[in-house]
FIDREN-54885 format. One record per residue (C-alpha): x, y, z; residue in three letters. Coordinates in pm, whole numbers, padded with zeros to 5 digits, always signed. Layout:
XYZALA/...
//
This chain:
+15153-02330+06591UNK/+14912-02604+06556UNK/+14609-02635+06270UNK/+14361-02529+06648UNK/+14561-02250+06643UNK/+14608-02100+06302UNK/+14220-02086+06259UNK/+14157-01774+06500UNK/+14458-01574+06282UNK/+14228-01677+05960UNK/+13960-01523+06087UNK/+14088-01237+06224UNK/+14289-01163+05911UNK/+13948-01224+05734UNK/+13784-00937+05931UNK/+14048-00695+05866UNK/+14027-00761+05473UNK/+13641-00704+05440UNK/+13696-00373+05667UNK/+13995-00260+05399UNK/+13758-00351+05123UNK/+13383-00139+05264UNK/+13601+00156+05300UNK/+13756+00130+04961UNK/+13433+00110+04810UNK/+13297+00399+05006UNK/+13606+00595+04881UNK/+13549+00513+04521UNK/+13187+00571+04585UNK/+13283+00957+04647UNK/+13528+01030+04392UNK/+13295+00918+04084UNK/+13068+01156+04160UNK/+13050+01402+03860UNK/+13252+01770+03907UNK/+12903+01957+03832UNK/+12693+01923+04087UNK/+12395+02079+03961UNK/+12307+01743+03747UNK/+12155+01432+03988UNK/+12455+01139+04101UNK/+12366+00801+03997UNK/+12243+00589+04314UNK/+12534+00418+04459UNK/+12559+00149+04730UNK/+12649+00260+05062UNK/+12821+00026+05372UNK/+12566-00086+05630UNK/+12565+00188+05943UNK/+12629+00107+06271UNK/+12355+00086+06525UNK/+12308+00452+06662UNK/+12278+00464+07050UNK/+11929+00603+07187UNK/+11892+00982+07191UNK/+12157+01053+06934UNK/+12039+01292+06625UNK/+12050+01138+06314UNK/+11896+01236+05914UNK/+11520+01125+05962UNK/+11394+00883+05758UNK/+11131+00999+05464UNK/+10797+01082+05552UNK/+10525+00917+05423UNK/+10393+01299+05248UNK/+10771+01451+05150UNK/+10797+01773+05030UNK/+10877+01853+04641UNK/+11187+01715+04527UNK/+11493+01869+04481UNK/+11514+02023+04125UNK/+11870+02128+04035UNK/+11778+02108+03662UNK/+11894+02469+03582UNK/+11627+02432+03256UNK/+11348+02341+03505UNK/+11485+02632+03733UNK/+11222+02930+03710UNK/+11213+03222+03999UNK/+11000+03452+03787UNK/+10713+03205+03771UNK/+10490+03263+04059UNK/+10110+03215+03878UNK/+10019+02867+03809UNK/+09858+02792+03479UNK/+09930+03103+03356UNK/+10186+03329+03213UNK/+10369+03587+03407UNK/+10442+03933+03255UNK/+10799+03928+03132UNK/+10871+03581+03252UNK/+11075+03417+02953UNK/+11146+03098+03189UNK/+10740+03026+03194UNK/+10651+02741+03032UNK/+10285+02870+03019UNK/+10383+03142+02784UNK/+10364+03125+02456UNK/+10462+03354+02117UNK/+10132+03541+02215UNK/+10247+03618+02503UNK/+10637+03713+02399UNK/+10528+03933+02167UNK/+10376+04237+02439UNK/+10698+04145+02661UNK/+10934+04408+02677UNK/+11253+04205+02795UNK/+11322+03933+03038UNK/+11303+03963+03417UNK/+11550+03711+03477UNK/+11782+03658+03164UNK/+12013+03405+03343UNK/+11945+03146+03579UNK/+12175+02956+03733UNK/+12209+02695+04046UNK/+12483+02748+04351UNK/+12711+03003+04291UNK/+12956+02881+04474UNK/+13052+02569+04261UNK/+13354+02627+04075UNK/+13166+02508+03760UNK/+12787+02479+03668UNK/+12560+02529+03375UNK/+12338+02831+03326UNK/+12036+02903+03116UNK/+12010+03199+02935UNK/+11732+03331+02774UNK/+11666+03640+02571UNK/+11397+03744+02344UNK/+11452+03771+01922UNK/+11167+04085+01840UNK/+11279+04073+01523UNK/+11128+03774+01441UNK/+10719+03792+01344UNK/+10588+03701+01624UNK/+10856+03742+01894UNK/+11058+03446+02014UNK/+11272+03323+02296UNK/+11614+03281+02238UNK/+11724+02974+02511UNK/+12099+02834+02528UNK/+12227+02667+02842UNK/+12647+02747+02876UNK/+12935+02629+03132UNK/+12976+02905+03346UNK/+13360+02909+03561UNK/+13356+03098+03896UNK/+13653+03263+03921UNK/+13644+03290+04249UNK/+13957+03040+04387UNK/+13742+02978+04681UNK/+13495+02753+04542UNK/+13316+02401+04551UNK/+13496+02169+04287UNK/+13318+01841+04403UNK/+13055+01790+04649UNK/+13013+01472+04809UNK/+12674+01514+05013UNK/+12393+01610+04778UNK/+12120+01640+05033UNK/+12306+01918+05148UNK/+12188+02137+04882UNK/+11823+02183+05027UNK/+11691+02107+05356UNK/+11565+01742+05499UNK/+11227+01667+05465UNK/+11086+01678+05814UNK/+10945+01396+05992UNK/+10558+01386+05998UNK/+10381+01239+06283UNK/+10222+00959+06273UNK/+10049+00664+06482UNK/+10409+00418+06477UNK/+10602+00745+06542UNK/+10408+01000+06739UNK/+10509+00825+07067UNK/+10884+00892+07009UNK/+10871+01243+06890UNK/+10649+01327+07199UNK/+10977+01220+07408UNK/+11213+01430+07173UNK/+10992+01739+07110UNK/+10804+01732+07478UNK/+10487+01936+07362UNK/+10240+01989+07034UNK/+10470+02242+06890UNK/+10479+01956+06546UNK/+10324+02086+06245UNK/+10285+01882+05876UNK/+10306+02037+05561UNK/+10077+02366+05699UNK/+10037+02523+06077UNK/+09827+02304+06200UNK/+09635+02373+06578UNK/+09615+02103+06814UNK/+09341+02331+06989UNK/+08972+02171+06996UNK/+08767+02364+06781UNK/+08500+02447+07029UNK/+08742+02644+07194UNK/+08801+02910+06907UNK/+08571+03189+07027UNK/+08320+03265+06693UNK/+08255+03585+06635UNK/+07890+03719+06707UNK/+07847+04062+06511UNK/+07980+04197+06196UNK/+08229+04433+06199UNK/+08361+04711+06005UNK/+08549+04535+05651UNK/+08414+04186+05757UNK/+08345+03963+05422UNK/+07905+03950+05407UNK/+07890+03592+05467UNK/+07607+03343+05278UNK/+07442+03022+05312UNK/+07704+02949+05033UNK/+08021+03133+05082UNK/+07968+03541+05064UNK/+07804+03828+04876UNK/+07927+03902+04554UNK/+07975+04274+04422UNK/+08163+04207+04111UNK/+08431+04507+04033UNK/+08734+04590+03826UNK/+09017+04500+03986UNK/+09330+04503+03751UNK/+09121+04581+03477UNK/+08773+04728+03368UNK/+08667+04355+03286UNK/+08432+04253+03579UNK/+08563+04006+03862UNK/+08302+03831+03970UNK/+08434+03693+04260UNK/+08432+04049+04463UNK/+08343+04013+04818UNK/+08071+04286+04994UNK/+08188+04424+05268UNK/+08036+04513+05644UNK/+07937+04880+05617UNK/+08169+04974+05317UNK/+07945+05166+05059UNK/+08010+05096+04689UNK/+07980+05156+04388UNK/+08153+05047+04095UNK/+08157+05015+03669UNK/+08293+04737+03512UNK/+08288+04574+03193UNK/+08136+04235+03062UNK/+08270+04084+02737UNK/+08083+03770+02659UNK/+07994+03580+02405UNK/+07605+03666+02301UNK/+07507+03295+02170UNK/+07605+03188+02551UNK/+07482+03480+02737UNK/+07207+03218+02856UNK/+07483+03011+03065UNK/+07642+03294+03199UNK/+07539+03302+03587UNK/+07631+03665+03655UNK/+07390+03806+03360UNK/+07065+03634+03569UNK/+06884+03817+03784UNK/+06891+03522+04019UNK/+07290+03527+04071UNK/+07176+03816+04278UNK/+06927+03803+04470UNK/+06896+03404+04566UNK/+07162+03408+04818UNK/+07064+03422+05156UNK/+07289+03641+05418UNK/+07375+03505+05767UNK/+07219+03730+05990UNK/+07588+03783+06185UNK/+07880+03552+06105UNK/+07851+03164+06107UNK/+07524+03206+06214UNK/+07223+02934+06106UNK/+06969+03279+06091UNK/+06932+03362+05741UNK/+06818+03694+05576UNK/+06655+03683+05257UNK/+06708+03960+04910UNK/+06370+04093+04869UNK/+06363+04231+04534UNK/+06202+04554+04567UNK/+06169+04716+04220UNK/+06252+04551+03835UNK/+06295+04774+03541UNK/+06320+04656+03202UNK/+06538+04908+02917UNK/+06491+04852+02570UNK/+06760+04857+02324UNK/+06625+05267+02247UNK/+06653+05366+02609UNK/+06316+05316+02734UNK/+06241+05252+03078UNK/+05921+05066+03209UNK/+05899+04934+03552UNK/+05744+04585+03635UNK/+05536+04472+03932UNK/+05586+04099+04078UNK/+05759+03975+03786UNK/+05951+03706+04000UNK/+06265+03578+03927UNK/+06363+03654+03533UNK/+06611+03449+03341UNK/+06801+03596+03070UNK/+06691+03453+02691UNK/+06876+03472+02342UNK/+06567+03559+02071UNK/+06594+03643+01755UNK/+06528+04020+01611UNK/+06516+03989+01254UNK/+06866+03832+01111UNK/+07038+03928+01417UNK/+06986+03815+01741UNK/+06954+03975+02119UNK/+06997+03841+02468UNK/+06708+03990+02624UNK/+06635+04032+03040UNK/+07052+04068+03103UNK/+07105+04257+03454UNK/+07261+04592+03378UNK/+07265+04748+03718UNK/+07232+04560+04063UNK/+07153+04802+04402UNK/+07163+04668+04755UNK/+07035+04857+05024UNK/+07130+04625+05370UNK/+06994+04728+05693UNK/+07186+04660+06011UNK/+07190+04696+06407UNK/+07426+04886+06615UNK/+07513+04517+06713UNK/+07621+04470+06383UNK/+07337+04228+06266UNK/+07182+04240+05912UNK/+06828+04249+05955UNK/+06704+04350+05570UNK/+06837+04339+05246UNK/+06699+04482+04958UNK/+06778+04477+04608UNK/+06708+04699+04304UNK/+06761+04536+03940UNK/+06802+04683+03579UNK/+06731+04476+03372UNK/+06821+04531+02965UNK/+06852+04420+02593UNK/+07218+04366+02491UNK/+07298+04302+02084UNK/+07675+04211+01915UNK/+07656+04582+01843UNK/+07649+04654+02211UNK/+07913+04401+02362UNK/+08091+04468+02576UNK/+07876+04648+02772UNK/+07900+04812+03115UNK/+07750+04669+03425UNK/+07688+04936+03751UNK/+07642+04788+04114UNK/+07636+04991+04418UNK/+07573+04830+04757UNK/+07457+05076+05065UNK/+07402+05025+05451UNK/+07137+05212+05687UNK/+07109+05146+06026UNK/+06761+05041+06169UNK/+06545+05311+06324UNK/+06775+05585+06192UNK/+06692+05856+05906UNK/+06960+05978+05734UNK/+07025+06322+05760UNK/+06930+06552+05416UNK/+07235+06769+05290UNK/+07157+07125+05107UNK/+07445+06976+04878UNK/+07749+06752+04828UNK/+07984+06974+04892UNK/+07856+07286+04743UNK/+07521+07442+04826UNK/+07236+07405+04559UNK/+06993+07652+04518UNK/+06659+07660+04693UNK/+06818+07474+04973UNK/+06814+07571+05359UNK/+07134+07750+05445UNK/+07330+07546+05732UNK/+07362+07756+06050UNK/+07454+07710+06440UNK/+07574+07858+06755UNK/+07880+07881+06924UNK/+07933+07646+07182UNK/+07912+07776+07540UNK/+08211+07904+07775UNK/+08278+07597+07924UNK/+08335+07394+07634UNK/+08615+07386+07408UNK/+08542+07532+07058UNK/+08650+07178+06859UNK/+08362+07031+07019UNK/+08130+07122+06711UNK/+07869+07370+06596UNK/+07529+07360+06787UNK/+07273+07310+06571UNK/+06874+07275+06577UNK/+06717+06978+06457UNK/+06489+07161+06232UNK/+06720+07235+05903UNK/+06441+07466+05806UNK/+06502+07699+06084UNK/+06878+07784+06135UNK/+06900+08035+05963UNK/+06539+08269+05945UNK/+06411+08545+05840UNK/+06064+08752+05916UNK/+05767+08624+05696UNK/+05580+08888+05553UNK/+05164+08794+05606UNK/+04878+08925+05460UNK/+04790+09195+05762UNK/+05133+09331+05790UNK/+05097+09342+06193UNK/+05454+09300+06307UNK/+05289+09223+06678UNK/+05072+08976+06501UNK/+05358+08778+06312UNK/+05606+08706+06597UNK/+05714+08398+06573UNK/+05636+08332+06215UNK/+05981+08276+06018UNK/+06054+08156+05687UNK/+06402+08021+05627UNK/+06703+08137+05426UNK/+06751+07977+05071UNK/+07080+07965+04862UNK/+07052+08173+04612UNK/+06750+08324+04656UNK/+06732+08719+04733UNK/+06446+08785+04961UNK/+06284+09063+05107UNK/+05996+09115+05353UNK/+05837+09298+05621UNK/+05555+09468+05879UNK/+05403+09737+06019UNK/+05456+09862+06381UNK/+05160+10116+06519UNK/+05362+10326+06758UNK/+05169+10504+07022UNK/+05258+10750+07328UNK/+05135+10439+07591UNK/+05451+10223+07536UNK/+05791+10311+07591UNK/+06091+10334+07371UNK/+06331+10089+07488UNK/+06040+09827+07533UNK/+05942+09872+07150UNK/+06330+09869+07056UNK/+06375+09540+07206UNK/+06048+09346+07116UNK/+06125+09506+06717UNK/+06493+09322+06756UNK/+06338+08995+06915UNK/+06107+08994+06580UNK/+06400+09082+06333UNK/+06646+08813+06482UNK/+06435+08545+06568UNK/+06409+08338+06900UNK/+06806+08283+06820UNK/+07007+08432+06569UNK/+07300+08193+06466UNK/+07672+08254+06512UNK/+07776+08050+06202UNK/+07694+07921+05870UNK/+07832+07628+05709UNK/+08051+07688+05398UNK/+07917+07379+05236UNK/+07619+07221+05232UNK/+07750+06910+05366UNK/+07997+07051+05642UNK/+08015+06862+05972UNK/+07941+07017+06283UNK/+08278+06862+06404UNK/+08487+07104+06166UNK/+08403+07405+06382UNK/+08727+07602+06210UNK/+08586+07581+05886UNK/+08279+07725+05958UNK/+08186+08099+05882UNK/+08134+08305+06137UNK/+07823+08588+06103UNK/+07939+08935+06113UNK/+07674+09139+06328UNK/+07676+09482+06274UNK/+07475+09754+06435UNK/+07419+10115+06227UNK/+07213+10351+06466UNK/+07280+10766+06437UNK/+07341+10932+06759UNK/+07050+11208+06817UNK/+06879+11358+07135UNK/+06572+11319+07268UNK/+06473+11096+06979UNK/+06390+10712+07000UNK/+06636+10462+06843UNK/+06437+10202+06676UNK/+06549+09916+06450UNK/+06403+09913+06138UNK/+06581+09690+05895UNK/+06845+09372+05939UNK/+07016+09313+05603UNK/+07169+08976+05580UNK/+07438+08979+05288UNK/+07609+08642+05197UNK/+07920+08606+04968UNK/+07964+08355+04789UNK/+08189+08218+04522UNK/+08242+07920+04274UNK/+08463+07670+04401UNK/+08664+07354+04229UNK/+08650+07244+03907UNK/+08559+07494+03647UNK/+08361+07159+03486UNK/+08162+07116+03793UNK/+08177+07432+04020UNK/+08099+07402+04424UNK/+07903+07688+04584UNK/+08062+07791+04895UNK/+07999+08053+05146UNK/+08309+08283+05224UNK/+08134+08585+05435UNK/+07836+08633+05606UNK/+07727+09001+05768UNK/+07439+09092+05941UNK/+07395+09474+05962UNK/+07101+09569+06180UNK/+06994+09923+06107UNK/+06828+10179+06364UNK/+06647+10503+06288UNK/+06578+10799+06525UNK/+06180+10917+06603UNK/+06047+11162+06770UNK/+05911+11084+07122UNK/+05499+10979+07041UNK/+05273+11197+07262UNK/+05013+11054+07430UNK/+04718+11003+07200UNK/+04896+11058+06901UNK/+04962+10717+06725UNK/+05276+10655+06410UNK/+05335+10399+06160UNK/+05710+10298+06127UNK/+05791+09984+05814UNK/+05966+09699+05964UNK/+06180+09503+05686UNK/+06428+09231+05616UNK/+06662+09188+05329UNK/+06868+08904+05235UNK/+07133+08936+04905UNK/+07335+08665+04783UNK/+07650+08834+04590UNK/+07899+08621+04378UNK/+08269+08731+04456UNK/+08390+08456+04205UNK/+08715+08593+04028UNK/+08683+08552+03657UNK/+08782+08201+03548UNK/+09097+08232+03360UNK/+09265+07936+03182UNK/+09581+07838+03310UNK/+09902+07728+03116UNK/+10207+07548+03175UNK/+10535+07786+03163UNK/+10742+07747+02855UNK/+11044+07478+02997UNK/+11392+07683+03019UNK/+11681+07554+02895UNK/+11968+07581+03143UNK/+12289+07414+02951UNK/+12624+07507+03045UNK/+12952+07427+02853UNK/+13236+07279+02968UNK/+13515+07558+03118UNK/+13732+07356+02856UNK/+13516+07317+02563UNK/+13680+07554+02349UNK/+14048+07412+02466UNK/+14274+07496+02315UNK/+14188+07746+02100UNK/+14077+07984+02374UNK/
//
């Protein structure tokens, strides 16, 4: 073999010894890894890869916005801590808490954290809490922990196996190429993001029921108690959801003058959209002011304009003066579900250091336009003095679940016969006065009975005047029952009392209306509600009238309320019973 030929063997052999040696240092490269793979391997150089043909998968590259880091740090590792900035409730992991905050914890949510439990070896953080100590403190140790499992993970050699690859984020070098692998807009970043133009998202064009009150701002605040009384000020109002709520304000009184939601104008300067994302605003008229002192007295002012809270001084002490104390909204809306008014109603007050915290009220109500609403005789129980609720059955051809009929007029469901000053019962048809809770009532007439007109014509025109024009079939058992809830209404009792006598007229002369009632709920706040209702007309025989003789026969009505409320009686617990058995061997073995 000449010197031309022994240089091609050279460089062959050559090739074959830098192959050997890239594969030996990709094999060493593997085995130093450490046997716990919770802890981060040190960086270590990797063979050049072959060129990969087009169209075959591969690990993307990093995107220019990754997502968080892998953290296999078992004392960074916290499950339990899901509020940033702040401490969770029996967290002992949290780095926001402090020995404040261990000292109300009752134990630890998570006492051990650990990574992968399926390496055969791994540390684990342990935490406890020491209340013997004054304050509290955590007790934190990280340990070896063994799996004694024989089927586990003694070295891994691919760390980005552990969590999953950060995905590849379009942009303008690489949008091109994942349009060919992807085929569509289905590609998202680090949220779900729409590729859809936003003029064609249809915008809503009325409020509806729940939606958030929107502002030229943001939206209109109610401030409640949510997990506590303390007020959150960052309530939203809702569409047609009536409110009212108590919460309380702890502040600082030397600041009470930078505190927004103590101003009368954190109220009423915000402007509502008329209906959602709409450029039509709708001012808060402020429709009354009243000013309480620090004694309880009220006095109302007139165009006062927009008040700002102020810290004076009182002597050695000193008083924030002008701080809102109750906030009512009355909004008035469309069956379109458009807010067309808003009006507000402000108490203003006089708050000391002897009087913080103090308790803030704010109700918020909606009426629609061109609509009264309808007056109750009570909520739920009746209250004396008010009209009785009363209706008629619903015809034949209608089921009975489709409601109670009822006159517009609460005033005249349920009448009586109004007694005048000429006691002509042919003079005072028509003339009713209504039934009252609570009120017994009586009154009556005079009928002139001559021989000219006959008997059944006077007995029918006498029960025309002692029923009324119509007589109802039902009463409500509470003042504020719907018509809907026909089964819960009280059906009226009519009973007729004539005596059976011979040539003799049968005349009604009296309708007695007796209502039971009783005491209902609460023996703190009883409810008035009506259990029976009877109507007893009541006839009386008279002698045919001659002709030209003439008789006088008293017309009357009665109406008696009568309380069937058992007595109260106070109710206690029954003594507990102790129902121990022993053992059938307890006594083993001397019986």
């Amino acid at each position: 073999m000449g010197p031309r030929g022994l240089l091609p063997l050279l460089l062959v052999l050559l090739g074959c010894w830098v192959s050997v040696s890239a594969r030996a240092g990709a094999a060493l490269a593997v085995t130093t890894e450490g046997l716990n793979s919770a802890e981060p391997a040190p960086t270590t150089p990797r063979p050049a890869a072959s060129p990969r043909p087009p169209g075959t998968p591969g690990v993307p590259e990093p995107s220019s916005n990754p997502r968080p880091g892998l953290v296999t740090d078992v004392a960074a590792l916290c499950a339990c801590d899901l509020s940033p900035a702040q401490c969770d409730v029996n967290c002992c992991c949290d780095p926001d808490c402090s020995s404040v905050d261990f000292s109300v914890f009752s134990g630890c949510s998570i006492p051990v954290v650990t990574g992968d439990s399926q390496f055969c070896s791994q540390k684990a953080a342990i935490y406890s809490l020491n209340f013997t100590a004054n304050p509290p403190q955590r007790v934190f140790k990280i340990v070896d922990q063994i799996n004694p499992s024989i089927f586990c993970i003694h070295i891994t050699n691919y760390k980005p196996a552990l969590s999953f690859i950060n995905p590849e984020v379009p942009d303008e070098n690489n949008f091109d190429k994942l349009m060919k692998t992807f085929d569509g807009f289905s590609l998202s970043a680090e949220s779900d993001v729409s590729f859809t133009d936003e003029s064609d998202v249809p915008k809503t064009t009325k409020y509806e029921y729940g939606a958030v009150l929107q502002t030229s701002d943001a939206f209109l605040r109610l401030p409640s108690p949510l997990t506590s009384s303390l007020c959150t000020d960052n309530n939203p109002a809702a569409f047609l959801v009536n409110q009212a709520v108590k919460c309380t304000r702890r502040i600082d009184l030397e600041q009470c003058e930078d505190i927004e939601a103590l101003g009368m104008a954190y109220y009423c300067s915000p402007q509502i959209l008329r209906v959602p994302n709409s450029k039509t605003k709708v001012p808060i008229t402020v429709q009354s002011i009243i000013i309480q002192s620090l004694n309880k007295t009220l006095a109302r002012l007139e165009d006062a304009g927009v008040l700002k809270q102020a810290l004076v001084g009182a002597g050695p002490d000193q008083v924030c003066t002008r701080v809102v104390l109750e906030v009512k909204y009355r909004l008035t809306y469309t069956d379109a579900g458009e807010v067309t008014k808003a009006d507000l109603s402000l108490l203003l007050g006089t708050i000391s250091s002897a009087t913080v915290p103090f308790q803030q009220k704010f109700e918020i109500r909606f009426i629609q336009q061109n609509t009264k609403p309808v007056p109750l005789s009570g909520n739920p129980g009746y209250v004396v003095g008010l009209p009785l609720a009363a209706g008629f059955q619903p015809h034949k051809g209608y089921p009975f679940g489709s409601g109670i009929i009822q006159t517009m007029n609460r005033y005249g469901q349920l009448t009586i016969l109004r007694s005048t000053a000429e006691q002509d019962c042919l003079a005072v048809e028509g003339i009713r006065t209504p039934v009252l809770f609570g009120y017994n009532m009586q009154s009556g007439c005079k009928l002139r009975l001559t021989g000219a007109i006959t008997c059944p014509l006077v007995a029918e025109k006498v029960r025309r005047l002692l029923k009324g024009q119509g007589f109802p079939d039902y009463v409500a058992p509470f003042g504020n029952s719907q018509a809907q809830d026909a089964l819960d209404w009280v059906p009226v009792r009519f009973v007729t009392q004539a005596p059976h006598m011979k040539d003799s007229c049968q005349l009604p002369v009296a309708l007695v209306i007796e209502l039971k009632w009783t005491k209902y709920g609460s023996l703190l706040n009883p409810q008035a509600k009506i259990v029976n209702v009877t109507a007893n007309l009541i006839s009386s025989s008279f002698p045919e009238t001659s002709s030209g003789s003439e008789r006088t026969v008293l017309i009357s009505t009665v109406v008696a309320f009568v309380d069937v409320s058992a007595p109260a009686e106070a109710g206690f617990r029954a003594r507990p019973t102790i129902n121990a058995k022993l053992p059938f061997n307890f006594f083993f073995p001397f019986v």
